[in-house]
C-alpha positions in Angstrom: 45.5 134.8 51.3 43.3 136.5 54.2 40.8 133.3 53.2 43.1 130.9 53.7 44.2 132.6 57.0 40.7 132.0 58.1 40.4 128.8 56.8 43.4 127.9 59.1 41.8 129.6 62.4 38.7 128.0 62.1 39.9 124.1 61.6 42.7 124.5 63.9 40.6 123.8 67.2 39.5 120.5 65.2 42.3 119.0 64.0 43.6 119.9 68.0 40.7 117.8 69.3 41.4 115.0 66.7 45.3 114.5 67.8 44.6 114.6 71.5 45.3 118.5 72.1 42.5 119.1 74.2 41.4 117.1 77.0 37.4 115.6 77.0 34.9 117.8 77.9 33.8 115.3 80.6 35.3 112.1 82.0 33.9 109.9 84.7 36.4 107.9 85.4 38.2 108.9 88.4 41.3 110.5 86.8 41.6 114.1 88.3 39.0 116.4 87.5 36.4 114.2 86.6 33.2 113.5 87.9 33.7 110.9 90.1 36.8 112.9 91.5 34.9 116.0 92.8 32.3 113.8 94.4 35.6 112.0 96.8 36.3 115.2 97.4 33.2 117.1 98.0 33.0 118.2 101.6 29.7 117.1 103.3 28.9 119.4 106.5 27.4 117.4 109.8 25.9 119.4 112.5 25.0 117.9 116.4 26.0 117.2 119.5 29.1 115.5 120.7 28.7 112.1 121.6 32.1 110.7 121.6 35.9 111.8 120.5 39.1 109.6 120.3 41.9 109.4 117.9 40.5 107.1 115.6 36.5 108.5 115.6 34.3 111.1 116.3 30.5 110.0 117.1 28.1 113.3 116.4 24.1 112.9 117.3 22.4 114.2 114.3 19.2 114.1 115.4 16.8 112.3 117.4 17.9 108.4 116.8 20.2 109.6 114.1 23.9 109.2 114.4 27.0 109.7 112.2 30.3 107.9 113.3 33.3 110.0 111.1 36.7 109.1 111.1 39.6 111.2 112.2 42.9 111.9 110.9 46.5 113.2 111.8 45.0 115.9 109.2 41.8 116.8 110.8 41.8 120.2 112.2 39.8 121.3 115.2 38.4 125.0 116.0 36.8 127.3 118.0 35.2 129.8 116.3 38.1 131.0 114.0 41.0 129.7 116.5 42.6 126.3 115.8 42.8 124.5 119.1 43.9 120.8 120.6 41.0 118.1 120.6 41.0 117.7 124.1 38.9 121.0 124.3 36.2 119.2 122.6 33.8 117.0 125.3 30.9 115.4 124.9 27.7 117.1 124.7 29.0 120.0 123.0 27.5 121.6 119.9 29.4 120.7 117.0 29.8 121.0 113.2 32.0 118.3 111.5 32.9 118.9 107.9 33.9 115.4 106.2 34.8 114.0 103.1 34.2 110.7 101.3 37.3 109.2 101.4 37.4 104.8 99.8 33.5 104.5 100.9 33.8 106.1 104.3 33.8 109.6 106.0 36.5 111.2 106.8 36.8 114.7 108.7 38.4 117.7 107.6 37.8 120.0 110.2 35.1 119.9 113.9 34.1 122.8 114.7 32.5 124.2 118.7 29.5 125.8 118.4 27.7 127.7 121.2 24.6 126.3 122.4 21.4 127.4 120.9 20.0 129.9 123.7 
């Protein structure tokens, strides 16, 4: 009796992974939670200065010759240090860090952030 008890324990998991009871270990094919899923939604963190700001856009100088146009949202949030404020506060030339996501083959902020000036 306890052997087939065992018996039962041990091939249950299979015959679960035969019928469909467990989901694949790994799919990569853009259903939710796969691999192609978490890199849409990976965040990708941009740090520069301020070049331009509108409603559509934000333009963010990298680097020297090095620029990263990002598009804005009804959903993109704006901050100063931990306080949320209006986008308005932001003008160029300030020292910014834009956290985007890939979104259909473009960038798409989540959140710009004011930074103070390196001293």
């Amino acid at each position: 009796m306890l052997f087939l008890l065992l018996l039962a324990i041990l091939l249950a998991p299979a015959s679960l992974a035969q019928r469909g009871g467990y989901p694949p270990r790994s799919r990569s094919n853009g259903a939710p939670g796969s691999d192609l899923d978490i890199l849409q939604t990976a965040v990708a963190t941009f740090d520069g200065t301020l070049r331009s700001l509108d409603k559509k856009r934000v333009l963010v100088e990298l680097g020297e010759d090095q620029t990263v146009t990002i598009e804005v949202t009804r959903k993109t949030l704006f901050f100063e240090g931990k306080q949320a404020v209006a986008a308005a506060k932001f003008v160029p030339g300030a020292v910014v860090t834009v956290e985007a996501k890939k979104v259909a083959n473009q960038l798409v902020a989540v959140a710009v952030r004011l930074r103070e000036a390196a001293r």
